[in-house]
N, C-alpha and C positions, 0 to 999 in steps of 0.2 A: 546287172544282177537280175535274176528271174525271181517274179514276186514269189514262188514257193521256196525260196531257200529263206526269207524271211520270216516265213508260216513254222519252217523247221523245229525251230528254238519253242515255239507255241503248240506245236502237235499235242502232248500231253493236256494240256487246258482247255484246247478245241474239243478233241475225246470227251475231256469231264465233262464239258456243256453240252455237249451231244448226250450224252446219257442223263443227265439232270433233266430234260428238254421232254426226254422220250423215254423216258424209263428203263428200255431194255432194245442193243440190235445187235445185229450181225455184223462182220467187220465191213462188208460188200455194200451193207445199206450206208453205212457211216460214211465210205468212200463218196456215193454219189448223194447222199445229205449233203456233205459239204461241194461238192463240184452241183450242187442244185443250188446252195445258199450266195455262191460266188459266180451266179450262173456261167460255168466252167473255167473262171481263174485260177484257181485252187484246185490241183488233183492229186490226191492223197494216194501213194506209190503202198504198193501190197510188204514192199520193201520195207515201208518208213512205220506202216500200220501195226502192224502184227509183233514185230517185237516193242513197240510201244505198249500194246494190249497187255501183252506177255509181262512184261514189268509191273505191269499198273497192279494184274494179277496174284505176281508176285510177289510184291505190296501189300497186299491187304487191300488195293485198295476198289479193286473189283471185284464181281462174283461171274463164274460160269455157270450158264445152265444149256445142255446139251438136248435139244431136241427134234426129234425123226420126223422129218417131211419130205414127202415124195421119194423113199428109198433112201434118201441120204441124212445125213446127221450137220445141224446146223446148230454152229455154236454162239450161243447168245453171252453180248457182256450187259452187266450191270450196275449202280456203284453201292457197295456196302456201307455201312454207316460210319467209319473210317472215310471211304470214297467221296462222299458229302460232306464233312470236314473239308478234304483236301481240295475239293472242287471251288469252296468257298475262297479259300485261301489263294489259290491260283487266281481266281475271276480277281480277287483284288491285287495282288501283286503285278495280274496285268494291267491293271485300271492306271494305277500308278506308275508303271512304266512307260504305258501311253502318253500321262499328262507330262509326265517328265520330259519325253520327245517332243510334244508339243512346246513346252516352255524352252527348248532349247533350239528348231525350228522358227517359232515365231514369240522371240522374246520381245518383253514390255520394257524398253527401256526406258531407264531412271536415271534422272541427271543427280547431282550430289550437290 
């Protein structure tokens, strides 16, 4: 199994923390944020990115802000105060699914 089909299931909570982190990016910076953070483990497909964005958007749970640099139009996400909520939420639900995998990888056995 290739470690990014694991990341899959977690893209949306990566994004949130990417934006909590850094306040505001582009979908392009977010890509090599994370392929800098996993020094190139992890590479976030434009595939996987952008309708994740699109949702989060959809949701409420981002904000766009559109702006012109060098001729072109560069679109920024953000998270609205919905977004901070749900970022919260996610960071712990994965907190807890971590410790869960741990406890079931390397369980403390108890005799009876």
């Amino acid at each position: 199994m290739k470690p990014s089909a694991l990341y899959k299931g977690s893209l949306t909570t990566i994004l949130l923390k990417l934006l909590e982190e850094n306040g505001r990016m582009y979908g392009y910076e977010m890509t090599q944020k994370v392929k800098e953070l996993t020094q190139g483990k992890v590479k976030i497909t434009e595939g996987a990115l952008y309708p994740a964005l699109h949702k989060l958007e959809a949701e409420g749970i981002l904000e766009v802000e559109m702006v012109e640099m060098d001729h072109r139009v560069r679109k920024y996400y953000r998270l609205t105060q919905k977004g901070k909520v749900e970022t919260q939420t996610k960071l712990q639900e994965l907190e807890e699914f971590i410790q869960q995998v741990q406890q079931i990888l390397s369980p403390t056995w108890k005799l009876s």
